[in-house]
C-alpha positions as CSV (number, residue, x, y, z in Angstrom):
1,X,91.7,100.5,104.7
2,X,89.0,99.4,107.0
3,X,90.2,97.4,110.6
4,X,88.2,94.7,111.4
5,X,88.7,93.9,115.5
6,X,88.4,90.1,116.5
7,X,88.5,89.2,120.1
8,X,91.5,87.2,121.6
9,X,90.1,84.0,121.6
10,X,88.7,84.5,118.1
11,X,91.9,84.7,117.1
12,X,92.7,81.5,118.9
13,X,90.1,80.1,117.5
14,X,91.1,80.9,114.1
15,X,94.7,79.5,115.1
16,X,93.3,76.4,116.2
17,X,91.4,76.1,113.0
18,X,94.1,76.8,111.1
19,X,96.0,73.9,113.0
20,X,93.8,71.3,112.4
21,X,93.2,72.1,108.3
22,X,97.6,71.8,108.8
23,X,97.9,68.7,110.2
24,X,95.1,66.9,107.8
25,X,97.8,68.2,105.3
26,X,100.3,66.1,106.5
27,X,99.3,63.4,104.8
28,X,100.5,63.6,100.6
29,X,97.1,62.6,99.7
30,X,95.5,65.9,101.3
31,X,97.0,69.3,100.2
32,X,95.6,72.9,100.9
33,X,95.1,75.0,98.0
34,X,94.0,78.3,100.2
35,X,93.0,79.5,103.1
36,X,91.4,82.8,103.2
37,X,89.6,84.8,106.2
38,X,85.9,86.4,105.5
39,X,83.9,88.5,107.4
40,X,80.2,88.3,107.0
41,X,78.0,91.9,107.7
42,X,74.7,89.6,107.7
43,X,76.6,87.6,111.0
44,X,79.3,90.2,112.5
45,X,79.5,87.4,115.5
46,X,81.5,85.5,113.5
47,X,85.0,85.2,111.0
48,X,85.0,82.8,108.2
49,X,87.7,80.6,107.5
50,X,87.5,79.7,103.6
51,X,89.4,76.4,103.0
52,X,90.2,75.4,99.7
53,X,91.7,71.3,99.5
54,X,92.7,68.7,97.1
55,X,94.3,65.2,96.4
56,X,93.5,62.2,95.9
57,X,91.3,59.1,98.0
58,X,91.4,55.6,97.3
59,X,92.9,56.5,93.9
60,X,89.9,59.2,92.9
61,X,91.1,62.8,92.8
62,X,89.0,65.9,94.4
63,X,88.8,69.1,95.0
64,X,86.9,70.8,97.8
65,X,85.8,74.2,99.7
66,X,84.8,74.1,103.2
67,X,83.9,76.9,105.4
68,X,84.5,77.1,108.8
69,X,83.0,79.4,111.6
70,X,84.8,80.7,114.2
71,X,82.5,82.8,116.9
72,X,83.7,85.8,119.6
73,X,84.0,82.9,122.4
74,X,86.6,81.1,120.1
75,X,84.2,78.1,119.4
76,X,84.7,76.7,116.0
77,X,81.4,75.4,113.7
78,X,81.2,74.0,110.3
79,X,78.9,76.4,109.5
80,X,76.6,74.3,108.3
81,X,73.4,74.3,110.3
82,X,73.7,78.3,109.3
83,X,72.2,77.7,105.8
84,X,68.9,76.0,105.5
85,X,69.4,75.9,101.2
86,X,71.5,76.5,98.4
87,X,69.6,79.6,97.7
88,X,70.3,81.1,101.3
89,X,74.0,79.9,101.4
90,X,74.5,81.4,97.9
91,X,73.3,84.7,99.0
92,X,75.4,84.6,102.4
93,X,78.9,83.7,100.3
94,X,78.0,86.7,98.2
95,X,78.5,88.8,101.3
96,X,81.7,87.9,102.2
97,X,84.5,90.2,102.4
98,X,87.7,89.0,102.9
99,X,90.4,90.4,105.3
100,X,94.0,89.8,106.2
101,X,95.9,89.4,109.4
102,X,99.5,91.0,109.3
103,X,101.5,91.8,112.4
104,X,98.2,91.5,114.6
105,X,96.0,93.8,112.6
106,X,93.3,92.7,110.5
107,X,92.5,94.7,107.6
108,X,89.7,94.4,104.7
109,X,91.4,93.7,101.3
């Protein structure tokens, strides 16, 4: 298995992502389905934080995926200004690989 090596505030960054999709989850209208980390070779600058949700708002229920972008400073983006179109942001998400963190190591799965 591959390592992948994030930098020290990456992975704070990540943390701190992490965090914040947590405490939305607080609420029993909001639940997280999955969160899975992806790394991109197109934009090795940065680790993806797939975020899968669901629940229920003013009595409608949804479902939704939301990426987030967390750079080598530790700076978190929505990642949205990264994809001009579908097409583009299609092509990116086919890229991904995703990776784990266990006892401080990230692997490729």
């Amino acid at each position: 298995m591959k390592l992948l090596y994030l930098t020290e505030p990456q992975l704070e960054g990540i943390k701190r992502a992490i965090e914040e999709e947590v405490d939305k989850s607080a609420s029993p209208d909001y639940n997280i389905d999955s969160i899975k980390y992806l790394y991109n070779p197109n934009s090795p600058q940065h680790i993806f934080i797939r975020v899968t949700t669901y629940g229920v708002t003013g009595g409608v229920p949804f479902s939704d995926v939301q990426y987030v972008c967390v750079d080598k400073n530790g700076d978190i983006d929505s990642c949205e200004n990264m994809f001009p179109d579908l097409k583009s942001r299609m092509a990116f998400i086919g890229d991904f690989r995703e990776f784990q963190i266990k006892d401080g190591v990230a692997k490729f799965i």
